[in-house]
C-alpha positions as CSV (number, residue, x, y, z in Angstrom):
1,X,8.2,-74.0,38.6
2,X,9.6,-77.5,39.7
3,X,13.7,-77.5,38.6
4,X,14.0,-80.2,36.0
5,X,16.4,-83.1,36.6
6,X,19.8,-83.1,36.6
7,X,20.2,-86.9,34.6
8,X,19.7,-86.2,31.1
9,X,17.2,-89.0,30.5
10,X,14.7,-88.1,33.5
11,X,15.1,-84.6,32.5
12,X,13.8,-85.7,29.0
13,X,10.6,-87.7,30.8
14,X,10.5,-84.7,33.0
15,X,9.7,-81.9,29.9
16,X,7.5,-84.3,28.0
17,X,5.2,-84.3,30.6
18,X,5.3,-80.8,31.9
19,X,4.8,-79.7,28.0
20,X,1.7,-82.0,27.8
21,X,0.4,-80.6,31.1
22,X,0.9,-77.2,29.3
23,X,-1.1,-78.3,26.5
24,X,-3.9,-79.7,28.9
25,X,-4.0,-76.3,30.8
26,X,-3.8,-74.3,27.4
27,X,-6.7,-76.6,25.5
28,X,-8.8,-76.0,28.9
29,X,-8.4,-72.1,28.5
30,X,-9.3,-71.9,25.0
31,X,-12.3,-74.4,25.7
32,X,-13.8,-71.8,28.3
33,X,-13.2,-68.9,26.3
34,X,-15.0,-71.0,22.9
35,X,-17.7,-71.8,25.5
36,X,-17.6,-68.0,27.1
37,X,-17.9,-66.5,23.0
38,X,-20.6,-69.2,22.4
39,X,-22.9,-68.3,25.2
40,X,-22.4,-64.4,24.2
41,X,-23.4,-65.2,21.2
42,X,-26.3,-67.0,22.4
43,X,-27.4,-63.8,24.7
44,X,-27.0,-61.7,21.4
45,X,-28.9,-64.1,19.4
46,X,-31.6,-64.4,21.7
47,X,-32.1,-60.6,22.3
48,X,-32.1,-60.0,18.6
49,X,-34.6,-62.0,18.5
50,X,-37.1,-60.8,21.0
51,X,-36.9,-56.8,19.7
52,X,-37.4,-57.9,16.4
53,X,-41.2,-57.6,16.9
54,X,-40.3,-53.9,18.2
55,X,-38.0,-52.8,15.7
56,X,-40.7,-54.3,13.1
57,X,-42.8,-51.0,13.8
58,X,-45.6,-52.3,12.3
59,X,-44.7,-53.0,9.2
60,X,-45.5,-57.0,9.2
61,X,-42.0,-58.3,8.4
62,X,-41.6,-60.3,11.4
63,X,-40.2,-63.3,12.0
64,X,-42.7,-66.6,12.5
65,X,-45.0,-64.9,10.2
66,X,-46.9,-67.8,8.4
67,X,-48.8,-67.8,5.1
68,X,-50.7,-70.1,3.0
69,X,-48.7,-70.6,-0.3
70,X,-50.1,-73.0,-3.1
71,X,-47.0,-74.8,-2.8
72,X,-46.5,-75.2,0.4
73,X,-46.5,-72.9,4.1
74,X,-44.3,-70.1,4.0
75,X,-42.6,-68.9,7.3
76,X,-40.8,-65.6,7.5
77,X,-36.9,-65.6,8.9
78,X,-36.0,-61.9,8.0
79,X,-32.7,-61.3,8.3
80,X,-32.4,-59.3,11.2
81,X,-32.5,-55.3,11.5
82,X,-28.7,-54.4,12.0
83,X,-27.2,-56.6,9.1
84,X,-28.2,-54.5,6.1
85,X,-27.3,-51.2,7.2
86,X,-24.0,-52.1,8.8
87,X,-23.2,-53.9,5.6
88,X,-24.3,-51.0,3.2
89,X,-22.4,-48.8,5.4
90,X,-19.3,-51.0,5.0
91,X,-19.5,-51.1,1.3
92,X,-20.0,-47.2,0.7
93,X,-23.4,-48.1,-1.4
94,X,-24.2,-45.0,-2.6
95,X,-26.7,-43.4,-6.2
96,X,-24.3,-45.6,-8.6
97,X,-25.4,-49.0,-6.4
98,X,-28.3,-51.4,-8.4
99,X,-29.1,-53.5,-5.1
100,X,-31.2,-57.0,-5.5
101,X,-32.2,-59.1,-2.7
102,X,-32.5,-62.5,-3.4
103,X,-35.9,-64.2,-1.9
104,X,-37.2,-61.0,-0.1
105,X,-40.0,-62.6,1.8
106,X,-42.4,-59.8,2.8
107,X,-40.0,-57.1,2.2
108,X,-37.8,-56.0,5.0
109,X,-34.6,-56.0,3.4
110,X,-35.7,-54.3,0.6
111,X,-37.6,-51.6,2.4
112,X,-34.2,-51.2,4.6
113,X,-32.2,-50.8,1.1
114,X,-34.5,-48.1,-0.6
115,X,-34.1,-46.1,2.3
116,X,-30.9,-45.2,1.1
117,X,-30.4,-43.2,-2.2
118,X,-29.4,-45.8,-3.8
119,X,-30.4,-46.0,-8.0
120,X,-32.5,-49.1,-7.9
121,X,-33.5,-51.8,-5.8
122,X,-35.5,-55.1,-6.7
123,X,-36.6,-57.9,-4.3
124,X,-37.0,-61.5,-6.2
125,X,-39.6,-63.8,-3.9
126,X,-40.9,-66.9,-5.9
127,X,-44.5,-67.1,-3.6
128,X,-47.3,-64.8,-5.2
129,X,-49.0,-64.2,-2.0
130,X,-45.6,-63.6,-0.2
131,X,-44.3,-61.0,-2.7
132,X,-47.9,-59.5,-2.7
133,X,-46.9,-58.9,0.9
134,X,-43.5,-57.1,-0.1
135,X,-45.8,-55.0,-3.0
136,X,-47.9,-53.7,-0.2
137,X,-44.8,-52.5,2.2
138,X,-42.8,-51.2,-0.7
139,X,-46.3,-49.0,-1.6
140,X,-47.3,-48.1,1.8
141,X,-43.7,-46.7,2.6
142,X,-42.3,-45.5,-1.0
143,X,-42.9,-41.9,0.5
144,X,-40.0,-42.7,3.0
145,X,-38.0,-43.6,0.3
146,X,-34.6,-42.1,-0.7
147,X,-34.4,-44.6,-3.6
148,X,-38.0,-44.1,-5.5
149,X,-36.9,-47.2,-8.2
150,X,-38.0,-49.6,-5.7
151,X,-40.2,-53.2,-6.9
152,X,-41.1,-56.4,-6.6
153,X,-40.7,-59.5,-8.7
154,X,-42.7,-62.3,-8.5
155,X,-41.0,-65.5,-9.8
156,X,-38.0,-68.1,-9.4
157,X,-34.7,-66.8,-8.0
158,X,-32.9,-69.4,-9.8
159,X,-34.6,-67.9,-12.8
160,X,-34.8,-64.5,-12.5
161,X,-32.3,-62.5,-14.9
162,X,-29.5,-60.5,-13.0
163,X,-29.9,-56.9,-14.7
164,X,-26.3,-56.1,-16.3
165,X,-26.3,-53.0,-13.9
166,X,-26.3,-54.8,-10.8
167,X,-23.9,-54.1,-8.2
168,X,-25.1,-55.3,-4.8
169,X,-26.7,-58.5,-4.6
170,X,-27.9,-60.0,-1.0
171,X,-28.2,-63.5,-0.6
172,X,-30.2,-64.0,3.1
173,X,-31.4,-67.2,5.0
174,X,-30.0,-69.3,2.1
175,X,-29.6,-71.9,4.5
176,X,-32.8,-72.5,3.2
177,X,-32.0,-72.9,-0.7
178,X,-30.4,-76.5,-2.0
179,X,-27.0,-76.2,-3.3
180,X,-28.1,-76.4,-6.7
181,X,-30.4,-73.4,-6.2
182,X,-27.6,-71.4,-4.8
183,X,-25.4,-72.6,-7.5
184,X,-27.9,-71.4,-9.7
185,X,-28.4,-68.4,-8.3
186,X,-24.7,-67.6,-8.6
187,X,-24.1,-68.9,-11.7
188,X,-26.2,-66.2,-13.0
189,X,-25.2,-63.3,-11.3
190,X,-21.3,-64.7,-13.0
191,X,-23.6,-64.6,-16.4
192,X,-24.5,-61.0,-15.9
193,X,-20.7,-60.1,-14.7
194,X,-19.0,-61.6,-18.2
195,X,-21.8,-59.5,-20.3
196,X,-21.2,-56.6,-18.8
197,X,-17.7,-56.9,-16.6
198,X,-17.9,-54.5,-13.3
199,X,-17.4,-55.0,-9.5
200,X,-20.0,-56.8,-7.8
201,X,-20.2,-57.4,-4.0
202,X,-21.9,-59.9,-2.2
203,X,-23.9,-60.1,1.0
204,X,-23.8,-63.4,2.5
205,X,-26.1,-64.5,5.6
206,X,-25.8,-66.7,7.5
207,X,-22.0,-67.7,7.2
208,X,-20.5,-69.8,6.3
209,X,-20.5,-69.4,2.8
210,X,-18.0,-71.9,1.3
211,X,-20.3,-72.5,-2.4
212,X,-19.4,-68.9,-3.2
213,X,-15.7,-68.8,-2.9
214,X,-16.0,-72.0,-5.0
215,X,-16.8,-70.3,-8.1
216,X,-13.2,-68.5,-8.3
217,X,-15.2,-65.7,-8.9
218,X,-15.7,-64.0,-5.9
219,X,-13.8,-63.2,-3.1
220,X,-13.7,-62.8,0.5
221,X,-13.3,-59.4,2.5
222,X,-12.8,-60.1,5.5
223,X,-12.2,-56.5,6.6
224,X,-16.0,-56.0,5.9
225,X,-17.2,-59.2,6.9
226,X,-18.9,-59.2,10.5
227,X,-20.9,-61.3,13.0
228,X,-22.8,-63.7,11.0
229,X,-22.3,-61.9,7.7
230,X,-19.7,-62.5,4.8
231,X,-19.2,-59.7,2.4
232,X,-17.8,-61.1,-1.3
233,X,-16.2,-58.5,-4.3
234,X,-16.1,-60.1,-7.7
235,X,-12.9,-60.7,-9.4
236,X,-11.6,-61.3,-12.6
């Protein structure tokens, strides 16, 4: 390291500017590591996506899967395979758990969840010919089942009553829903909490997930939150 100057005032100039080369050098660093974490995360992404097919085994939940819908096209973006057991695991979800997914598409995540003994579990999907899709999975594999009190309900998510027994409630691909929807959505699950007060966690993907820390009625654990997923508890 150069010596700083003896005279007080070019010593001054002198530190100024080897604290905002510092800062340069620093801001560079942290850049290439932002850019190293973003290209992982890219490579993940990217190899998540192409086993998807595989780890689908046949059972028709993969992604790009397009249907005609009366209202519309409907395309498939399943969360991916990992999230729901990694998050169950994290949350201990055991016989006591009521698990709902909300929009369940053709079924995957609800398939995933009644494969542990868990005491019910309910997918909400608002398309008829979408949630047929879901009936057909959830029929086709209840034998695999460790949670036999598994079904499908057709209708509006921003509708659909929360059963006061609820404890698990997965919110995926919301990036899709309006923020009144979402509001909606959790406005009623807080409806269903104040009827019948117990703990209720969350599952959030994608993050971020700023709308439900809004409420004041949920709140974050980060200590079970992971890549891509936030995981909310209820609170008073």
């Amino acid at each position: 390291m150069e010596k700083a100057p003896e005279n007080p005032y070019e010593r001054q100039a002198w530190l100024e500017k080897w604290a905002a080369e510092q800062r340069e050098q620093l801001g560079a660093r942290r850049s290439l590591r932002a850019r190293f974490r973003l290209r992982i995360g890219m490579m993940i992404e990217r190899l998540v996506w192409r086993l998807d097919p595989v780890l689908d085994r046949g059972l028709n939940t993969a992604r790009n899967t397009f249907l005609p819908s009366g209202q519309g096209h409907y395309m498939s973006a399943p969360s991916p395979w990992h999230i729901l057991p990694r998050a169950l695991r994290k949350l201990g979800a055991g016989d006591q758990d009521v698990f709902v997914d909300f929009g369940c598409g053709t079924g995957r995540i609800v398939h995933q969840a009644a494969k542990r003994p868990l005491k019910r579990v309910i997918g909400v999907e608002i398309f008829p010919e979408v949630a047929d899709r879901a009936q057909t999975l959830v029929a086709s594999q209840r034998r695999r089942y460790r949670c036999q009190s598994a079904e499908i309900v057709t209708g509006d998510i921003t509708e659909f009553r929360v059963p006061d027994d609820l404890t698990i409630a997965y919110l995926g691909q919301v990036q899709y829903l309006s923020e009144e929807e979402l509001d909606a959505v959790l406005r009623n699950i807080i409806e269903s909490i104040d009827r019948r007060p117990r703990r209720v966690r969350l599952i959030y993907y994608p993050t971020p997930a700023p709308r439900v820390g809004a409420t004041g009625r949920f709140r974050l654990l980060p200590e079970m939150s992971f890549g891509g997923v936030e995981i909310y508890e209820s609170c008073a």
